[in-house]
Backbone bond lengths (Angstrom), bond angles and torsions (degrees), N, CA, C in turn:
res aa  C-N    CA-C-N  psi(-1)  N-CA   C-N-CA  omega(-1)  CA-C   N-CA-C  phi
1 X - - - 1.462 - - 1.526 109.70 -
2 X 1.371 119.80 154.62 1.694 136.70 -175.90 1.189 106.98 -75.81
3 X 0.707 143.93 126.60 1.544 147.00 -149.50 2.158 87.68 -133.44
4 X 1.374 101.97 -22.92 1.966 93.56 -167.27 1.925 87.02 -69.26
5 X 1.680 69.46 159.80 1.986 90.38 -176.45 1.659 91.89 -98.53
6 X 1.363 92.54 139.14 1.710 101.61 164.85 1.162 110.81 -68.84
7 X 0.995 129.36 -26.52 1.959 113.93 177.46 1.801 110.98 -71.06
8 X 1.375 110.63 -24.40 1.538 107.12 -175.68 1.260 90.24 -95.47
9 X 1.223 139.43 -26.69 1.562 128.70 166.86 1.276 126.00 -16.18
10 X 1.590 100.82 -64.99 1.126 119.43 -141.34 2.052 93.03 -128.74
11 X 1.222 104.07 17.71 1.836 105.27 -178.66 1.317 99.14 -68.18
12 X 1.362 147.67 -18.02 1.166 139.99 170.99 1.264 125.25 -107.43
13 X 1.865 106.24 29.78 1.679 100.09 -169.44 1.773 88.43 -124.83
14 X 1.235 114.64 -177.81 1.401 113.75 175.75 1.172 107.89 -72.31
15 X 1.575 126.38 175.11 1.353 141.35 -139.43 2.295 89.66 -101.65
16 X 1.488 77.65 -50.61 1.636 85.53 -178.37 1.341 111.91 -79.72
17 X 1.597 130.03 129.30 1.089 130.11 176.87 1.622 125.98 -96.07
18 X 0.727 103.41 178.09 2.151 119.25 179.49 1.013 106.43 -128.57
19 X 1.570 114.63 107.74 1.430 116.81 164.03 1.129 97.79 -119.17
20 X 1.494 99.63 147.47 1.814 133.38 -160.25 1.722 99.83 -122.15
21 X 0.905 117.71 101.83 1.752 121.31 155.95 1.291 110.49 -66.62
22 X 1.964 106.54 104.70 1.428 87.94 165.77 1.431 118.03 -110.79
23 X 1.779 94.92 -178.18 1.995 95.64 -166.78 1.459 91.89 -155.82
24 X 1.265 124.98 168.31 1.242 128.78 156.60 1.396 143.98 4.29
25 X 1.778 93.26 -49.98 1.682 92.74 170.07 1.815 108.33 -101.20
26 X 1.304 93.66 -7.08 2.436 80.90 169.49 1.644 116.18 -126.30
27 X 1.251 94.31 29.59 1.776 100.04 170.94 1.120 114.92 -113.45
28 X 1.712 123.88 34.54 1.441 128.28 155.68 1.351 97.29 -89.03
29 X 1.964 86.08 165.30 1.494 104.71 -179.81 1.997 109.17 -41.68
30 X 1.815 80.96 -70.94 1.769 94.01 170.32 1.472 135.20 -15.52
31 X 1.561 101.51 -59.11 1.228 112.47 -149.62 1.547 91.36 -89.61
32 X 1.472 138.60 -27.83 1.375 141.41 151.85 1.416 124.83 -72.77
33 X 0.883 121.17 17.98 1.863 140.09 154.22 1.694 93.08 -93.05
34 X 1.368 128.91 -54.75 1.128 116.33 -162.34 1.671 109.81 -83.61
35 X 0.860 108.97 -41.41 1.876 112.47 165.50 1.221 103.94 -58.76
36 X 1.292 160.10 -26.77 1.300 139.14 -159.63 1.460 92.99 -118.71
37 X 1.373 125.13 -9.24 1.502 109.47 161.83 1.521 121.55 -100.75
38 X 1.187 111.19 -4.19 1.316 135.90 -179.51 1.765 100.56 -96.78
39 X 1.336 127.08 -1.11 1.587 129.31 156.24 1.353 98.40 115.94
40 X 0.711 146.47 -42.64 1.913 136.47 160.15 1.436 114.56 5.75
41 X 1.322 110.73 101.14 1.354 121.62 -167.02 1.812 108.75 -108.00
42 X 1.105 107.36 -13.97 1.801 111.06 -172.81 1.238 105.17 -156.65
43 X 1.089 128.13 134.87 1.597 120.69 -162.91 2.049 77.94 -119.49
44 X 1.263 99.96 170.82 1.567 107.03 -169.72 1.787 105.98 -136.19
45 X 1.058 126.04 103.78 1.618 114.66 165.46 1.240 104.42 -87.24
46 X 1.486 112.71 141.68 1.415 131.46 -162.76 1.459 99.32 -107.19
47 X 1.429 132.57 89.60 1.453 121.05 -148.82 1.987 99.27 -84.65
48 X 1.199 114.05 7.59 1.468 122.58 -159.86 1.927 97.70 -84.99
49 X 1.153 123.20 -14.45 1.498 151.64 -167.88 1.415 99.29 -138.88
50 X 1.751 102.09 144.46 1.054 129.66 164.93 1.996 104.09 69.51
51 X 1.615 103.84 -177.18 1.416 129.04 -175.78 1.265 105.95 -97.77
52 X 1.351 121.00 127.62 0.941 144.69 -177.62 1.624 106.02 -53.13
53 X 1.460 121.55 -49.12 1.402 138.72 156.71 1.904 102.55 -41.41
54 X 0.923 120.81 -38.73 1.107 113.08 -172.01 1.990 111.17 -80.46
55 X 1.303 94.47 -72.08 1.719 100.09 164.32 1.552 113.20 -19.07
56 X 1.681 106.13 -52.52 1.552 113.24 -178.10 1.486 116.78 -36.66
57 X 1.481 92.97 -40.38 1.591 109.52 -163.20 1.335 120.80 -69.46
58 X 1.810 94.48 -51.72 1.636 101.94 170.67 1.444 135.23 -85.72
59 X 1.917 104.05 16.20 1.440 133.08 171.88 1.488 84.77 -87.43
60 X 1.025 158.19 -74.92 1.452 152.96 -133.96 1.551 108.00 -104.60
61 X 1.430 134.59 -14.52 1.188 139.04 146.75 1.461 104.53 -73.73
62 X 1.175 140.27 -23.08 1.461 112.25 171.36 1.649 111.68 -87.59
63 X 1.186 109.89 -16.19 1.568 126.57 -175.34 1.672 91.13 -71.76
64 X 1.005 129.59 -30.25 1.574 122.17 -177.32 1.016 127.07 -106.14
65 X 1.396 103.58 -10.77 1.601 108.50 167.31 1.601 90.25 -87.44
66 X 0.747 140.19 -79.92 1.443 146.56 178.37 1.726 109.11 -5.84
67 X 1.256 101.09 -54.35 1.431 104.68 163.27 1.532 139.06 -84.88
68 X 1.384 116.80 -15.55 1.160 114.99 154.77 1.836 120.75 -69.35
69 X 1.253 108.42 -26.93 1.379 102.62 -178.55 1.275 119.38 -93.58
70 X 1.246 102.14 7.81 1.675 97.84 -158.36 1.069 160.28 73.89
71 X 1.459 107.42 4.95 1.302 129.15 -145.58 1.681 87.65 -132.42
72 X 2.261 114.09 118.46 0.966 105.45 167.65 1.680 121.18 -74.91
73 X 1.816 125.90 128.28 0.807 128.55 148.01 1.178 145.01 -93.51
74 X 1.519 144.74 116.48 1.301 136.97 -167.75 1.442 115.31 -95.73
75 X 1.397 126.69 135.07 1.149 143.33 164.49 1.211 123.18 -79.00
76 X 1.356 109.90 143.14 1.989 114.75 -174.77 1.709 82.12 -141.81
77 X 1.544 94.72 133.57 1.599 123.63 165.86 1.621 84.47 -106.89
78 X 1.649 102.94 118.96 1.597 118.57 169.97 1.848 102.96 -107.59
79 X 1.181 115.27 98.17 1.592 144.40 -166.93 2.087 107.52 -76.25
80 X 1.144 94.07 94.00 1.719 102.15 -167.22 1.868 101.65 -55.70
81 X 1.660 104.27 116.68 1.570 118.55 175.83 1.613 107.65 -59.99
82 X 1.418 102.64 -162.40 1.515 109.40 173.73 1.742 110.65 -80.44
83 X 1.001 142.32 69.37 1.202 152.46 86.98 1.444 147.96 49.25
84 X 1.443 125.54 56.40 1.416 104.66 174.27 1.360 135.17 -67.88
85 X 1.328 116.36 145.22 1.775 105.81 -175.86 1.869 110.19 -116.89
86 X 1.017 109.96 153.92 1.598 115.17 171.77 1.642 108.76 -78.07
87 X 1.194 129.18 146.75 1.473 118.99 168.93 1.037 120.63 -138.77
88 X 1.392 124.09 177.02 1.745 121.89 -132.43 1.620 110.05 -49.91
89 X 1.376 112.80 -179.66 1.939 109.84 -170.99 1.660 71.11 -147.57
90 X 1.427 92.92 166.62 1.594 120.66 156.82 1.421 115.24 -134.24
91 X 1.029 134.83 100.10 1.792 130.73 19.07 1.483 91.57 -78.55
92 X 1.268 110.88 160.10 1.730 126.41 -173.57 1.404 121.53 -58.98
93 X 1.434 116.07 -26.24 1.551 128.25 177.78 1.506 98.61 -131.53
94 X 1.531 94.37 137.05 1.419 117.04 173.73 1.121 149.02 -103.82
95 X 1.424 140.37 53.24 1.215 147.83 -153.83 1.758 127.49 -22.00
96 X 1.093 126.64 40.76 1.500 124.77 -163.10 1.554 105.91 -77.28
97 X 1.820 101.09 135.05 1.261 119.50 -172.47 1.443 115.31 -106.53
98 X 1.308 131.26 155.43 1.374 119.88 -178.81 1.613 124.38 -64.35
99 X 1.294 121.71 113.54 1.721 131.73 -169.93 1.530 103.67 94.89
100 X 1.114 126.37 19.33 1.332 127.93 168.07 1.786 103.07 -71.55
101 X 1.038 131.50 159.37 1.484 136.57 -156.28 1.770 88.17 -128.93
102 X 1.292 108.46 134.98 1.681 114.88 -166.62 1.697 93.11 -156.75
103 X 1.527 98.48 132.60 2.003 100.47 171.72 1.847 77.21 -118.80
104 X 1.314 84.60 146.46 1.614 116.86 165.75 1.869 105.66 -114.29
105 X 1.412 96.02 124.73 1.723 89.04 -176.57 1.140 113.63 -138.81
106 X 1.575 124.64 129.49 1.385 123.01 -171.57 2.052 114.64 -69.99
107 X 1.217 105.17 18.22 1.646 116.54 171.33 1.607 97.37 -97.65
108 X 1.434 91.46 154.45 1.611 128.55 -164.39 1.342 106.26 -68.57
109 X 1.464 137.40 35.03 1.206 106.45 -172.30 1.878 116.96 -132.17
110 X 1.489 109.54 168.68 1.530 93.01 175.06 1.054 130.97 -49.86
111 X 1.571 136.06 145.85 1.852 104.35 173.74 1.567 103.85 -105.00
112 X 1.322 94.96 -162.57 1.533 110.57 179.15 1.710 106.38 -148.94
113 X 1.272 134.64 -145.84 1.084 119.53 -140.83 1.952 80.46 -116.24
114 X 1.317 112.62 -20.83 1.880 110.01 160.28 0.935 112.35 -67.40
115 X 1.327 111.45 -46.73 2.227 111.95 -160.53 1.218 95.63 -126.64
116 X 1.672 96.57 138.82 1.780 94.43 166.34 1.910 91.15 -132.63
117 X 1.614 117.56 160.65 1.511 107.18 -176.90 1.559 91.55 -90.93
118 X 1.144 89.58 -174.82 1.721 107.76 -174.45 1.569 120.30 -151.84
119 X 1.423 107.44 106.52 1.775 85.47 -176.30 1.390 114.24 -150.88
120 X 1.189 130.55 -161.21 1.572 118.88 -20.16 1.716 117.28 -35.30
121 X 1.200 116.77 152.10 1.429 123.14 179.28 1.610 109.09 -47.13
122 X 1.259 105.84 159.58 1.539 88.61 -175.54 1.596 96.06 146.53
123 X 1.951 135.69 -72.35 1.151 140.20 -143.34 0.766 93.91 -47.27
124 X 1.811 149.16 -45.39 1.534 135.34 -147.85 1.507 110.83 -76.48
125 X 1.900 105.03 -17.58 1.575 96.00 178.54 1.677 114.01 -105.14
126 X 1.276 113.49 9.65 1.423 109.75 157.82 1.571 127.28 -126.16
127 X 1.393 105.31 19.75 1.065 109.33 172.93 2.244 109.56 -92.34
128 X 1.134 102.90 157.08 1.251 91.92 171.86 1.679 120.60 -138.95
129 X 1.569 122.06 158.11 1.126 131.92 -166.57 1.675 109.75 -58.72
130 X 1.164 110.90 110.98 1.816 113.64 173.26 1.592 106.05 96.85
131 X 1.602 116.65 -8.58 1.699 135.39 -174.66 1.599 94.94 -54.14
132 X 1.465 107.26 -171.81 1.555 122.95 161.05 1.536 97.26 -129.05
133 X 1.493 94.77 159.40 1.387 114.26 178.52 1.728 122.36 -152.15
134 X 1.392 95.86 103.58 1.536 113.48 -161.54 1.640 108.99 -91.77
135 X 1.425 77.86 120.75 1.837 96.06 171.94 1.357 110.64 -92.81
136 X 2.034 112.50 160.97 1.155 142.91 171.91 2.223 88.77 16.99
137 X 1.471 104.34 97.85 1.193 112.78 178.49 1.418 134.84 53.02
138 X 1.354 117.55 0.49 1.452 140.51 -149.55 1.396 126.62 63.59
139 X 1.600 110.31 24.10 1.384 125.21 174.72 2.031 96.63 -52.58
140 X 1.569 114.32 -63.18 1.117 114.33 170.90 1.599 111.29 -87.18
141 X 1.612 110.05 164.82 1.681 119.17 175.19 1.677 104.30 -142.94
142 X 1.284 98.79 128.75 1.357 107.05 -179.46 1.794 109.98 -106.35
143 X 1.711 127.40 167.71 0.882 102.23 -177.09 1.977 83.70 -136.18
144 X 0.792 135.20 147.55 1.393 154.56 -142.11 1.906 94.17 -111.91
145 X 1.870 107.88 100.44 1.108 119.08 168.76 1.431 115.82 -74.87
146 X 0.912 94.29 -64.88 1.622 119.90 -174.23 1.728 132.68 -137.20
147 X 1.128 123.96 140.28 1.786 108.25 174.02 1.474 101.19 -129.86
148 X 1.203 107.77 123.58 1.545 141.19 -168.05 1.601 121.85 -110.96
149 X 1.285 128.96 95.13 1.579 122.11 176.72 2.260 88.78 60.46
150 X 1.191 109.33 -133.66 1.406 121.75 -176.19 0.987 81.91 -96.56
151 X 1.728 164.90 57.02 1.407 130.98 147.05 1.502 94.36 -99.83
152 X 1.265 115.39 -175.04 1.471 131.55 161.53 1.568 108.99 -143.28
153 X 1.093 117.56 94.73 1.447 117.40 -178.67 1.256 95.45 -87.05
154 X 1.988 111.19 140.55 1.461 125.09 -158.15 1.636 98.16 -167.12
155 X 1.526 100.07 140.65 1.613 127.09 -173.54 1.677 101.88 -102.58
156 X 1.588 91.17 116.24 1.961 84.32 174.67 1.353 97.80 -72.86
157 X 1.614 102.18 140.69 1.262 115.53 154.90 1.577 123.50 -102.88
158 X 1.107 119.61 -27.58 1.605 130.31 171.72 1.619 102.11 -129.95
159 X 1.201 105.73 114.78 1.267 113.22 -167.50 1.983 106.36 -92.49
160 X 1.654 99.90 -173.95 1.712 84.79 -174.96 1.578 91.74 166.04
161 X 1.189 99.97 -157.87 1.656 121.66 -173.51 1.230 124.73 -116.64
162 X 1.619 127.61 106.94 1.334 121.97 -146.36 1.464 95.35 -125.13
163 X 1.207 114.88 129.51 2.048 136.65 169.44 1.596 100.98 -112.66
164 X 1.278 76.85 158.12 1.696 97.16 164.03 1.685 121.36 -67.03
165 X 1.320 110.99 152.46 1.207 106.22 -154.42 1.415 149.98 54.97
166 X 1.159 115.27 26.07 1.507 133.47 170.51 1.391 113.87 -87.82
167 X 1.087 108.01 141.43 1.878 120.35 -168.12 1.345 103.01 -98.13
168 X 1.498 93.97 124.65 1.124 115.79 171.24 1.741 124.68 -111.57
169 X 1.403 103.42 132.07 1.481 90.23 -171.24 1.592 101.59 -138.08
170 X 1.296 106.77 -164.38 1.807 111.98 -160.64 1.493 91.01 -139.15
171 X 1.191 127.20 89.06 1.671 124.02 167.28 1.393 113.33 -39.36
172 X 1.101 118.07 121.28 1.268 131.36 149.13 1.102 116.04 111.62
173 X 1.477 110.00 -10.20 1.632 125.73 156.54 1.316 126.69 -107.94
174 X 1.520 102.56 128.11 1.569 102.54 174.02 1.904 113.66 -60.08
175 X 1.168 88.98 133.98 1.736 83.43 174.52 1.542 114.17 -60.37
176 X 1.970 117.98 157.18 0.849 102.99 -179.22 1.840 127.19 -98.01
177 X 0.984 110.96 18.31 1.440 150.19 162.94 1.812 106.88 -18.54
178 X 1.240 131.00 134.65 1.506 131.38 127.35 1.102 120.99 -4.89
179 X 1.013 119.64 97.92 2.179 88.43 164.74 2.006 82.32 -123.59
180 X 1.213 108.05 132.18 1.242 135.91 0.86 1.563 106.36 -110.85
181 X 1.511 110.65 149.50 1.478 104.64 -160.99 2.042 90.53 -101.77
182 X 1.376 112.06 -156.99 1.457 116.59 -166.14 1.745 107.18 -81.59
183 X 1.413 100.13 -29.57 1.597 86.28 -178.52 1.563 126.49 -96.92
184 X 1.713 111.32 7.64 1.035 124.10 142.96 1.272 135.50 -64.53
185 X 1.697 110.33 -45.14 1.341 117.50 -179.98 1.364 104.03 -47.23
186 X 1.755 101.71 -67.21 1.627 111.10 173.15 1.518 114.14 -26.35
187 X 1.340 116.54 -69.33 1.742 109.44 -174.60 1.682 109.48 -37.13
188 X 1.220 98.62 -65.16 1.671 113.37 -173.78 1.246 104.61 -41.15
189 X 1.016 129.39 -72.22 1.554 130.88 168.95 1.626 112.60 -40.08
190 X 1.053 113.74 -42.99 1.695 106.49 -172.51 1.868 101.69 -73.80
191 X 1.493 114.81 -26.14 1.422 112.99 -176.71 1.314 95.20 -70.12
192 X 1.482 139.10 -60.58 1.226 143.82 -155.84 1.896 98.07 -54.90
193 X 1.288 100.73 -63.08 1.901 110.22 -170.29 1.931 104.46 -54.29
194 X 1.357 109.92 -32.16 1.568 102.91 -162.76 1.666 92.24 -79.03
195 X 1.364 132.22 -34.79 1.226 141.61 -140.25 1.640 123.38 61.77
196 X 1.172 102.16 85.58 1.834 114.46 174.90 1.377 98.21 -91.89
197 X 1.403 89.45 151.04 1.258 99.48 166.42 1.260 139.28 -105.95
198 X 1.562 103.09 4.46 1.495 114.90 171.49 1.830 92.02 -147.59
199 X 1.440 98.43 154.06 1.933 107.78 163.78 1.432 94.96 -139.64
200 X 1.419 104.58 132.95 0.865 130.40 -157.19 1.905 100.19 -125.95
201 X 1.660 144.38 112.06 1.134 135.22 -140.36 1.669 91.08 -140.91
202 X 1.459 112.09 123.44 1.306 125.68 -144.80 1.715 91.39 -106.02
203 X 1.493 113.67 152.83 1.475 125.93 169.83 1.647 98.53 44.62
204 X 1.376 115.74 46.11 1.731 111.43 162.03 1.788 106.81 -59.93
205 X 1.442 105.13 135.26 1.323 102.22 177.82 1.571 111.71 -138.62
206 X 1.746 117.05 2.83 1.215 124.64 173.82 1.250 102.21 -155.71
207 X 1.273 118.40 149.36 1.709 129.80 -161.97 1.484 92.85 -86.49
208 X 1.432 145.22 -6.10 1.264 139.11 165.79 1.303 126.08 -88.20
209 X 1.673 112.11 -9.37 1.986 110.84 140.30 1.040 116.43 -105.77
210 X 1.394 142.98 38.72 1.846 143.42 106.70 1.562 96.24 -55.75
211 X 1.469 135.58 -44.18 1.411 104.73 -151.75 1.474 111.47 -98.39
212 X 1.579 100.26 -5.64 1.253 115.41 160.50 1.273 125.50 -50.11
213 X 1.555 95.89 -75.51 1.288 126.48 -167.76 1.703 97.47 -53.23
214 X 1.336 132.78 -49.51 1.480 149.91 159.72 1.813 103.56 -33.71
215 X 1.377 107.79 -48.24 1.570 86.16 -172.84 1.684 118.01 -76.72
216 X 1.771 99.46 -31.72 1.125 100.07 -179.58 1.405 132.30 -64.66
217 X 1.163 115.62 -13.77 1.668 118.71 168.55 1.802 112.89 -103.90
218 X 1.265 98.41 0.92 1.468 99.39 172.37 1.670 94.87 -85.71
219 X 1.099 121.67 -27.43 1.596 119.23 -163.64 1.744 105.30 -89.71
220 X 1.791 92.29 -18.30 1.831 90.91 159.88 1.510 116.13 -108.65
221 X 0.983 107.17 30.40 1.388 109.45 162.91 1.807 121.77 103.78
222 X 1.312 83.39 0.15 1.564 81.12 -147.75 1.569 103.00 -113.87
223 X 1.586 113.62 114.79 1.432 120.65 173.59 1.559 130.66 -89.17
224 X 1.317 110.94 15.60 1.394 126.77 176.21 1.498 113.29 -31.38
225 X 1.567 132.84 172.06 1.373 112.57 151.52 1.588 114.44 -89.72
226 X 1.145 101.98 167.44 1.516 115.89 172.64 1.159 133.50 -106.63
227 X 1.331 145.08 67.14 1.560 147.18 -173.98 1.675 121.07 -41.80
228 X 0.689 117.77 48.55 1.468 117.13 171.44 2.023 113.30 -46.43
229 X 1.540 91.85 119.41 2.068 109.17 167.51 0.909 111.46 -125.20
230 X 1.485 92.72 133.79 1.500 114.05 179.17 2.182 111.84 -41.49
């Protein structure tokens, strides 16, 4: 584990930082030679995507590019909150138009361009009658007809392009979700063992998973800070 402090990290870098989400196309050697000379100050694994085995990889490839150039870079493991997700479609992306008619349902199944699933199970009990309900970032907006058994029958209002795995959430309500469930713990623990230098704790919606999330890497050792977003 990293034992360096992020404040001496970075005592000779500017005050304002650059954080870089990486993925597939900027977690080569290459393409992180050119971000970290191009000002890239914190690189970010998005632990909500991809294998944990994998992240590992591009935690210790940025640790070496970082050190061949000279240039301190800090890492943030960003630890996925309580969370709704979209799940698989057939065909995989979904074209939804504005007043198109869509049920979201906390059952297991493929969707199509009526039903898409939603989970962990749960949307039908925090969603509410006449509410909004914002997809993949609020790129899409739904408007809440009816909630039926687990369905949620819903009117697009801002229509868009819908994949699997897009977060879905209910403004103004905390989800009614675990926090913290098993593949959080896991993250938290994997930030503490790799040595990050920042954790970063996604869709916080009650100050009692910060103190969670806080004990559990205190109990692996690890006193880093913790960024908690809304």
């Amino acid at each position: 584990m990293s034992d360096t402090n992020p404040v001496d990290l970075f005592q000779d870098k500017p005050k304002t930082k650059i954080v870089c989400t990486l993925g597939p196309s900027s977690d080569t050697e290459e393409v992180l030679i050119e971000l970290i000379k191009t000002g890239m100050t914190v690189a970010r694994l998005n632990m909500s995507h991809g294998e944990k085995s994998v992240h590992e990889i591009v935690f210790n490839r940025v640790r070496k590019v970082s050190k061949d150039l000279g240039i301190p870079v800090g890492i943030m493991i960003d630890v996925p909150g309580a969370k709704y997700r979209t799940g698989p479609t057939d065909p995989g992306a979904l074209e939804l138009q504005e007043g198109d008619k869509i049920t979201l349902t906390s059952d297991d199944v493929v969707g199509d361009k009526n039903l898409v699933s939603v989970a962990p199970p749960g949307i039908h009990i925090d969603a509410e009658l006449g509410g909004t309900i914002m997809v993949d970032d609020g790129n899409l907006e739904l408007f809440v007809d009816g909630i039926l058994d687990e369905n949620v029958n819903c009117t697009v209002v801002r229509g868009g392009r819908l994949t699997e795995r897009r977060g879905v959430v209910t403004p103004g309500r905390a989800p009614s979700q675990k926090f913290p469930d098993e593949k959080a713990i896991e993250c938290l623990k994997f930030a503490a063992e790799i040595g990050a230098d920042f954790v970063a704790l996604s869709t916080v919606t009650r100050r009692e998973d910060i103190w969670t999330a806080r004990s559990i890497l205190r109990e692996s050792g690890m006193k880093k800070p913790l960024m908690p977003k809304p």
